[in-house]
N, C-alpha and C positions, 0 to 999 in steps of 0.2 A: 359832560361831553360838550355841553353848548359854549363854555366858556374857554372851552380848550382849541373850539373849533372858532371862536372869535381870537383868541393870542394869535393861531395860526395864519389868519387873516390879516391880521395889522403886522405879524411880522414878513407875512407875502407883501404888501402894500409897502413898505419900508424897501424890501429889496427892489423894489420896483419902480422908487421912488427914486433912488441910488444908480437905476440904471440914464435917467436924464444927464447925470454929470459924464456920460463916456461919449464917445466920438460914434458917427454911424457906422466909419471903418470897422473900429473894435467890436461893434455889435453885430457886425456882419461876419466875420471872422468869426467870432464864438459862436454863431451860430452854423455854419460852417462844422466845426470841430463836431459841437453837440447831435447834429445830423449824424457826422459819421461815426462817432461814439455810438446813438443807436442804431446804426445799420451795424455793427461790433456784435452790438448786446443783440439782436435779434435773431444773428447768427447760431446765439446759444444759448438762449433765454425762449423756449420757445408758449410760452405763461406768465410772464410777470407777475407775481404777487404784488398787491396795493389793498392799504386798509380803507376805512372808511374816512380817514384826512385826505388821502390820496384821490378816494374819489370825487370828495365834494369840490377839491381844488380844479379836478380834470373836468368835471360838470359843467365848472362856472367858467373855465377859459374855454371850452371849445366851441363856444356862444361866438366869441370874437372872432372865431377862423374862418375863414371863407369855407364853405361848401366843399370842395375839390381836396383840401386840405385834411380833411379830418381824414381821407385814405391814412394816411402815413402814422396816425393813431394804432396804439394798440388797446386804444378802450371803443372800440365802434360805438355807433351810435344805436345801435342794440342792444348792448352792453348797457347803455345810459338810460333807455328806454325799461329794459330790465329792472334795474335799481329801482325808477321809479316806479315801478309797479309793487316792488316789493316795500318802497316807505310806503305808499297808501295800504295795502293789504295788512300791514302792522299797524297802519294808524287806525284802520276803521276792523280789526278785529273783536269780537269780543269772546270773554270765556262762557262756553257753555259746556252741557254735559250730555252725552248721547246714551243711548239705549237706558238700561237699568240700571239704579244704583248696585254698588259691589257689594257683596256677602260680606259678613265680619272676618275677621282674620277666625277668629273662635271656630267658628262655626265650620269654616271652610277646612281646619286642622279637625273637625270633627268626623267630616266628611270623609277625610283621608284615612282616619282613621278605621274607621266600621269596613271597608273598602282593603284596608291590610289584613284587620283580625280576623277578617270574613272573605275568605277569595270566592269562594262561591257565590256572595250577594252582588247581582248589577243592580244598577243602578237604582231602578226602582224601587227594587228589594230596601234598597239604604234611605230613599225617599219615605219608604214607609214607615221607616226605624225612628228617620228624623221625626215623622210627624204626632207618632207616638209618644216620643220624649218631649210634644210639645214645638215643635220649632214648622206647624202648617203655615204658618202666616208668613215665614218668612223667606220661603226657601222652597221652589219648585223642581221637579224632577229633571227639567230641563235643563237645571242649572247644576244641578249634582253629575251630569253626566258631563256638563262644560268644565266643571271641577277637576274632575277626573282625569277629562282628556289634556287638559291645559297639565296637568301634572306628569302627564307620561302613565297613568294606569291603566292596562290592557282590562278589555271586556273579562267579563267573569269566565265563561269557559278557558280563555288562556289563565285565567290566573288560578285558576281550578283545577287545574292539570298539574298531577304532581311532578314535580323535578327529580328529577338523582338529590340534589342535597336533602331537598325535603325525605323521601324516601329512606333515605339512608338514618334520618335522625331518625322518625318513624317504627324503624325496625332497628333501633339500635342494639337491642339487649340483645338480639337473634343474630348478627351480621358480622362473619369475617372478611378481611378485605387481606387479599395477597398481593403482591409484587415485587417485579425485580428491581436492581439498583446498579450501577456498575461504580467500577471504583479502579483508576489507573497507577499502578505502581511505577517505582524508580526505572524501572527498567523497559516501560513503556508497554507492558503487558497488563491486559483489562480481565479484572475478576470481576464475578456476578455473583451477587447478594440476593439470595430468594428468604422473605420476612414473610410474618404473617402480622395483622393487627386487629383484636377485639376492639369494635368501635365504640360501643360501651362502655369499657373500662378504660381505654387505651393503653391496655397491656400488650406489649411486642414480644413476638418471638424470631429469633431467627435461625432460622432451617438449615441455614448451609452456606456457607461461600465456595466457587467450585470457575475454574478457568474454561469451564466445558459443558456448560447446561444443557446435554443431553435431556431426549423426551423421560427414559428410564430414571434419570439420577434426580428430576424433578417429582415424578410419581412415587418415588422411594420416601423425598422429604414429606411429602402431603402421609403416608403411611407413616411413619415418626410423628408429623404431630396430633394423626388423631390417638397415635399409643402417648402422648405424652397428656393429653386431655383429660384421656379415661372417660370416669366419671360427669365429668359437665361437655362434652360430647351432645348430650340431650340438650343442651340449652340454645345453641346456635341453629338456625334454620337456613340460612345465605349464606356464599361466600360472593364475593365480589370481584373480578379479574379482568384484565385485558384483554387484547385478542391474541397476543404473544403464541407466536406458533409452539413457543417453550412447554406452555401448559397444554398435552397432548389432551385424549380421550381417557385415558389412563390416571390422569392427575383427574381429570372429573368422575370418574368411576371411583375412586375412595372415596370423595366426598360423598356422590349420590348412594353408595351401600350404607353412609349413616343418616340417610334422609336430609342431607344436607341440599341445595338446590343452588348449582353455580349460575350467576348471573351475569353476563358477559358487557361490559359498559360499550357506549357506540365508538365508533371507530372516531381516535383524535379525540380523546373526546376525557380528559385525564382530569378534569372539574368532578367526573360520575365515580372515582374512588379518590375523592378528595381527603381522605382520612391517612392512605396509603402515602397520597403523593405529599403529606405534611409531614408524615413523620422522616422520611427522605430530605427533604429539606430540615428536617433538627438536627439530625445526624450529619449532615454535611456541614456546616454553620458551626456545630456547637464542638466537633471532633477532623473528620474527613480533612474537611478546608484548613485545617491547620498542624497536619501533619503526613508526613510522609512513609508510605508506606512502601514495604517491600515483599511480601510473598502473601500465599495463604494465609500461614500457622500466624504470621503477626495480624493479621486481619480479624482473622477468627479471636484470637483471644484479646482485641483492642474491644470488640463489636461485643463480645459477653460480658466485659466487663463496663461496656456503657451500658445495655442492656440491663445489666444491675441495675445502675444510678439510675436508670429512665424509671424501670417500675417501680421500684421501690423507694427514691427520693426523689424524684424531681417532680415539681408542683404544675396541676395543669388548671390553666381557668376554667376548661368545661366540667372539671370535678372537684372546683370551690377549692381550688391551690391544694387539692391533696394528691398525691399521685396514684397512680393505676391501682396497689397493691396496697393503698392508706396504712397510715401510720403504724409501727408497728405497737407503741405502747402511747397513753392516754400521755398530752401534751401538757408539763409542769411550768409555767412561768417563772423562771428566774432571773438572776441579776445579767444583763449586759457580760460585765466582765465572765462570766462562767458560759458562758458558747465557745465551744470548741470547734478548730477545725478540722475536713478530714479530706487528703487529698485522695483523689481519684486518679488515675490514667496518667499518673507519673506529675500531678499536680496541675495538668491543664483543666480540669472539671474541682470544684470543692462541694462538699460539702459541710453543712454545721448541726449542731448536736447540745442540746442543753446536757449538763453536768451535774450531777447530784453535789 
């Protein structure tokens, strides 16, 4: 920087040196122009930017100007006093270090951690933990809790409070979750899809598609599928629903004669049967969004026969890529070339199959 701001100097001293050989006229004239040029630029420029060449040249000539003169600057002499303030304060800074030194990175992920697996322990609770495993000397409670907060982790009562998802995973083996779906045909007319979904297994059923979901013809399906249960009826304890005016007192009266207990999620609130609202989003994505539909009777028999491929092939990550209804015969590994394939839904869905 120093020696770039020495060239800039000997080649300001050059041009300047070059202005001896012109006339006073010519020099009066161009300066003339240059005046009006920035009264131009001022008009529009209401900031000029100048680096640090710009100002140490603007510094050093405004030394030469009369007093009265520096108005017409757009570097005031505040401006100039500023800079100087800010080289001394850089020159005579030095580094130092305030309050405490910082926690290891280790430690501080340890921190976070006890504080996730443990919603219920504040602070202290994990102070204690830490100090247990050894780390008193290093790490006070005051800082676990600056840990904490500097991460975004709420105090343990909030974090201790179970949610809908938590709840849900919680009680999954017990928990059915219903909902409707709509679906718009060619002809501009909306049919409603009433599902059911074990959250457990994420086996789907679905109840019905119907242009008219009367309170009756929803109470009819909920009786269908406790006759379609039977037997594992006893297993389920929840079911899970909106506030949908669709699902009368009547749709909760089958359930509750098999001890079943509806549990009504908050209003807007469509995160609290998030099992439901996912598999709505696979059906549309993977079928719905790419084709088009024209009545009931083609709806109903598109939906049963995904309904197949969902529980019985299709691979889900919360049950270790097996599907709802797991495989139906012990898995042979064989050659590449001998997987076959097997279309579904008119070949927009595949499936494959090892070959004896």
């Amino acid at each position: 920087m120093a020696l770039r701001l020495l060239y800039l100097l000997f080649y300001q001293v050059l041009r300047w040196l070059a202005l001896l050989a012109r006339s006073t006229a010519a020099k009066d004239a161009e300066l003339l122009v240059l005046r009006h040029e920035l009264a131009v630029l001022r008009r529009q420029v209401t900031r000029p930017w100048v680096d640090w060449a710009d100002r140490a040249v603007l510094a050093g000539l405004a030394r030469l100007l009369p007093r009265p003169a520096w108005r017409g600057l757009f570097v005031q002499p505040a401006t100039l006093l500023r800079w100087h303030r800010d080289l001394v304060r850089r020159r005579w800074s030095y580094p130092h270090r305030r309050g405490r030194p910082a926690i290891a990175a280790e430690l501080r992920r340890l921190v976070l951690r006890l504080a996730r697996e443990n919603p219920t322990w504040g602070y202290r609770r994990i102070h204690g933990e830490l100090c247990r495993l050894g780390y008193r000397n290093r790490i006070g409670a005051s800082t676990v809790w600056a840990v904490l907060h500097r991460a975004g982790v709420d105090p343990a009562p909030k974090r201790s409070a179970v949610s809908w998802p938590q709840f849900l995973r919680a009680q999954a083996k017990g928990v059915l979750a219903v909902d409707f779906f709509t679906v718009e045909t060619v002809f501009l007319k909306r049919l409603y899809v009433l599902f059911v979904i074990e959250v457990a297994s994420r086996r789907v059923y679905v109840l019905g598609v119907t242009p008219h979901p009367v309170g009756d013809w929803v109470a009819q399906q909920a009786r269908n599928l406790m006759m379609g249960l039977k037997e594992r009826i006893g297993y389920f304890r929840f079911l899970v629903r909106d506030r949908d005016a669709k699902f009368t007192a009547a749709f909760d009266a089958v359930f509750a004669a098999e001890g079943i207990r509806v549990l009504r999620t908050p209003v807007r609130a469509p995160r609290a049967n998030a099992y439901a609202e996912r598999w709505v989003g696979t059906v549309r994505r993977e079928v719905l969004d790419r084709m088009l539909i024209f009545g009931c009777g083609q709806l109903r028999s598109l939906l049963a026969e995904y309904v197949d491929h969902y529980n019985g092939h299709r691979p889900h990550r919360a049950l270790g890529q097996a599907p709802p209804l797991g495989p139906d015969e012990p898995i042979v590994l064989a050659p590449a070339g001998r997987v076959v394939r097997r279309d579904r839904l008119d070949g927009l869905i595949h499936e494959y199959a090892q070959v004896a």
